[in-house]
N, C-alpha and C positions, 0 to 999 in steps of 0.2 A: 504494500500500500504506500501508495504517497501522498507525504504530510509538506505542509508548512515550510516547517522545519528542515525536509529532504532538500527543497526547492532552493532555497535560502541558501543552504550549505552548497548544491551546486553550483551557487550564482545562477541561476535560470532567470531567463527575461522572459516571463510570462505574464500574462492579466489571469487572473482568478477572480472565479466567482466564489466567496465565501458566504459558508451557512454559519448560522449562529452556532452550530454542535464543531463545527470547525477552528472558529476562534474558541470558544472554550477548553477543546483540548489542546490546542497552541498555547492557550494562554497558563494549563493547568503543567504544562510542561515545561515551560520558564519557571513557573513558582516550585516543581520539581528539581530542576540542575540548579538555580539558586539555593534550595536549602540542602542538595548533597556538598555547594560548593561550601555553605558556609560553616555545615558540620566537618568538613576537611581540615578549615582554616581554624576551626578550634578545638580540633585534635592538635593539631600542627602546635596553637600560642600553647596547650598544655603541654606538648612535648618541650617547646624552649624554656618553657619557665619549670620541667622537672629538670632541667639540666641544667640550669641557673646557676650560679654560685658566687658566693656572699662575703664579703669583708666585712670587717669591724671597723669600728672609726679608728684606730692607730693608725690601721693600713691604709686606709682612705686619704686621710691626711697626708702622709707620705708619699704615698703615690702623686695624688694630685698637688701636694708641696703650698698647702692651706692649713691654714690653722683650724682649731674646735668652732671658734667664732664666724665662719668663714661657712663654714658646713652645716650651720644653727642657720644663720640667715639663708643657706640655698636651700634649706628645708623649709623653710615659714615661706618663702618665695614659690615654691614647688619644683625649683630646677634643679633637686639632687635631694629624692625627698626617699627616709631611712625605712625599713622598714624594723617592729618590733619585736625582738625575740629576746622574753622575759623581761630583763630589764635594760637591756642594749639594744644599739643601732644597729643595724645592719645595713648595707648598702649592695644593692645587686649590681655585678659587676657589669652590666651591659648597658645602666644607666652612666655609671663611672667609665666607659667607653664612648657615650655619647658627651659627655661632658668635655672627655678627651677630644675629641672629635671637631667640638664648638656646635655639638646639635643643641637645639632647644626640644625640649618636650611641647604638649597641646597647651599643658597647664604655663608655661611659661610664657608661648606667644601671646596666648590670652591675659595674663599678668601685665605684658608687655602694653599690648594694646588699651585696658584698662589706664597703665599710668601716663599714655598719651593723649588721651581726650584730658 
């Protein structure tokens, strides 16, 4: 049988007459590969974040060559923000890669933009 979808993928230059039971399974079929894509994509963020791995703030500091104070303010800011385990900071090391890097996180540009208006 041919779908929509077959068409499309070929590239075919055709006019179609479309039944409404037509677009509804086009349309049930997009909402289909969208949600295998997006259970993929968060298989995928759980597998990076099982294999994550975490420094403490000595090492942070060192690495990144900033004092305690320096690390306090990039966490109230959200641009190098700790996570808690027990009663220390932890820092995942692919955020201290982006920091390396000169990335900003969502929360920063947003911070950002806020203290420019």
């Amino acid at each position: 049988m041919i779908t929509i979808e077959n068409l499309a993928d070929m590239g075919a230059k055709v006019r179609l007459e479309v039944t409404p039971t037509d677009l509804k399974m086009f349309a049930e079929s997009i909402i289909q590969r969208t949600i295998v894509a997006q259970q993929e994509e968060q298989r995928a963020a759980m597998l990076r974040e099982a294999e994550e791995t975490y420094l403490n703030t000595k090492q942070v500091r060192e690495l990144l060559n900033v004092c305690e104070g320096t690390l306090n303010l990039w966490a109230k800011r959200g641009y190098l923000v700790p996570v808690k385990v027990g009663n220390k900071n932890m820092y995942a090391k692919s955020d201290i890669r982006r920091v390396q890097t000169g990335g900003k996180s969502e929360s920063v540009t947003s911070y950002c933009k806020r203290k420019e208006k």
